[in-house]
KEFIKOL-370998 format. One record per residue (C-alpha): residue in one letter; x, y, z. Coordinates in steps of 0.02 Angstrom, whole numbers, plus 50000, padded with zeros to 5 digits. Layout:
! residues N
AXYZ/...
! end
This chain:
! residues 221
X530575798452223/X530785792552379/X529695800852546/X530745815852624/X531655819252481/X532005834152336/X532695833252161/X533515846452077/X534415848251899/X536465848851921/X537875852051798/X538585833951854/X537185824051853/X535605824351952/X535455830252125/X534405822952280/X534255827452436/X533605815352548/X533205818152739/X533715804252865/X533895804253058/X535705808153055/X535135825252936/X535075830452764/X536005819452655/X536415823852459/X536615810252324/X537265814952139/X536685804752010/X537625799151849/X536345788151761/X536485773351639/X535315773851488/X535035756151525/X535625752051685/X535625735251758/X536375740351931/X536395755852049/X538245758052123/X538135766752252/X539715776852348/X540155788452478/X541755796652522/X542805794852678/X543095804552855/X544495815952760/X543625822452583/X542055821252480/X541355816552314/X542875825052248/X544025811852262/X544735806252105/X544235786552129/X542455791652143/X542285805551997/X543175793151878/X542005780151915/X540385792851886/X541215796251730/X541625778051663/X540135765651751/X538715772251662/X539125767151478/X539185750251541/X537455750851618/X537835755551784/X537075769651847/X538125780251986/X537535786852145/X538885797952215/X538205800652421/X538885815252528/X538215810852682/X537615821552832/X538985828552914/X539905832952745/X538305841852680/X538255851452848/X539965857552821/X540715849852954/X542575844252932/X542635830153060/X541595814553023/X540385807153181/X540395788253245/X540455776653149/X538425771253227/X538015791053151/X538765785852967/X537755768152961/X536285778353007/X536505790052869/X536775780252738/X535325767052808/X534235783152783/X534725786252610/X534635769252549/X532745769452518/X533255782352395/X534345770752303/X533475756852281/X531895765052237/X532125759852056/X531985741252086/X533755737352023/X535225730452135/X536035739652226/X537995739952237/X538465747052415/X540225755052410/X541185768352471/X543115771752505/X544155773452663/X542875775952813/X541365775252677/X541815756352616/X541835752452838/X540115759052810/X539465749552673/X540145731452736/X539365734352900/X537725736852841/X537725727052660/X537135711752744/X535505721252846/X535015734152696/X535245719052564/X536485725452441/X536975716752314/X538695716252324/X540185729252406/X541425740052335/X542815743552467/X543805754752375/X545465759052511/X544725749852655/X545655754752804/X546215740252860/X547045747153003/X547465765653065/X549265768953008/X550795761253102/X549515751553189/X549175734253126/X548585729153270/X547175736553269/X546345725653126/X544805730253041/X544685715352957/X543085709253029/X542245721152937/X542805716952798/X542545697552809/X540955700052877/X540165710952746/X538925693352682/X538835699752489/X540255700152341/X541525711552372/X542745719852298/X544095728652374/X545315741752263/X546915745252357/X548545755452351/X550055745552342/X550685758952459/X549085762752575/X549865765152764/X547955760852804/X548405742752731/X549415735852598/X548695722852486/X549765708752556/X549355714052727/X547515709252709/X546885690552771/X546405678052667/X544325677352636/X542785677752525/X543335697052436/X544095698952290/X545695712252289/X546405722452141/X548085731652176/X548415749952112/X550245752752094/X551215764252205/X549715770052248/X549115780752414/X547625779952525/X546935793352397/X547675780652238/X548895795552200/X550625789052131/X551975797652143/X553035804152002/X554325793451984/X553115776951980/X553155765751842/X551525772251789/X550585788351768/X548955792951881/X547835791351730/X548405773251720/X548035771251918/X546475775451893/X546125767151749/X546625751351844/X545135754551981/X543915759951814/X544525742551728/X544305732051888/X542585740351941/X541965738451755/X542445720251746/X541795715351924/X540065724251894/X540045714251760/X540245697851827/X538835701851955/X537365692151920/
! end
């Protein structure tokens, strides 16, 4: 265990709490019996842990040897409903990161929505192995102009990014050629919810991102 940190025994896996200069931050651990990687994710400016990308993927990733580390960061275990700057989130989950690589094994840096802007920008500097950018907000809604592609293309590691064909934060074939791979949900939201006249169910949305992040884990040497 890392220096400035607390474990504690939770119904959902294990909990830490791990103290960094933007406060307390809590990380819930689903562990692989043999894991091979750490994938590591945080939630965006609008929810937590809850969302239904994240849970699925703490439910799935272990029995293929990846171990999950679901991160609420500061401001979300404070209870406050508004997320800081984005210079307050990198230094969160910069201060957690000891945490989760204390094992030895690679680390995956991910996140969705404002949590995969976090883990580009800082894959590069903390040395993650690779990037999961699951609904990367390409660009606040109705505003394409205002392109966070750079981000993206600049996150220096393997990256996957899972998107909703119907994300006003981006659609797939809005996003710029580069070195990222891109899976497509169908009909699917900023939160991956599809609505009920799609062509598939949500369980089958979400087994999409499961699938994709299963077989791209996978392929990561």
């Amino acid at each position: 265990m890392t220096k400035g940190s607390a474990a504690t025994s939770g119904t959902t896996g294990t909990v830490e709490t791990v103290e960094t200069e933007a406060g307390p931050a809590r990380i819930i651990w689903h562990k692989a019996k043999k894991a091979r990687l750490v994938l590591a994710v945080s939630h965006g400016a609008g929810g937590g842990i809850e969302a239904r990308d994240l849970t699925a993927l703490a439910a799935v990733l272990p029995a293929h040897g990846v171990t999950v580390a679901l991160v609420e960061q500061p401001w979300r275990v404070a209870g406050k409903k508004l997320a800081p700057a984005p210079r307050t989130l990198d230094l969160g989950w910069r201060g957690i990161w000891p945490a989760l690589a204390a094992s030895g094994l690679p680390v995956v840096s991910g996140g969705r929505s404002a949590g995969a802007r976090v883990a580009c920008r800082t894959a590069t500097e903390l040395g993650a192995h690779a990037v999961l950018a699951l609904s990367f907000p390409l660009h606040p809604p109705g505003k394409p102009e205002k392109s966070r592609a750079a981000e993206l293309l600049g996150s220096g590691v393997p990256t996957l990014v899972v998107q909703g064909g119907n994300d006003p934060f981006g659609r797939p074939g809005e996003f710029p050629e580069g070195p990222y791979e891109l899976v497509e949900v169908p009909y699917g939201d900023h939160g991956f919810a599809v609505p009920k006249r799609a062509e598939i169910t949500q369980d089958e949305a979400v087994a999409v991102i499961t699938d994709a992040v299963v077989e791209w884990t996978g392929s990561l040497g």
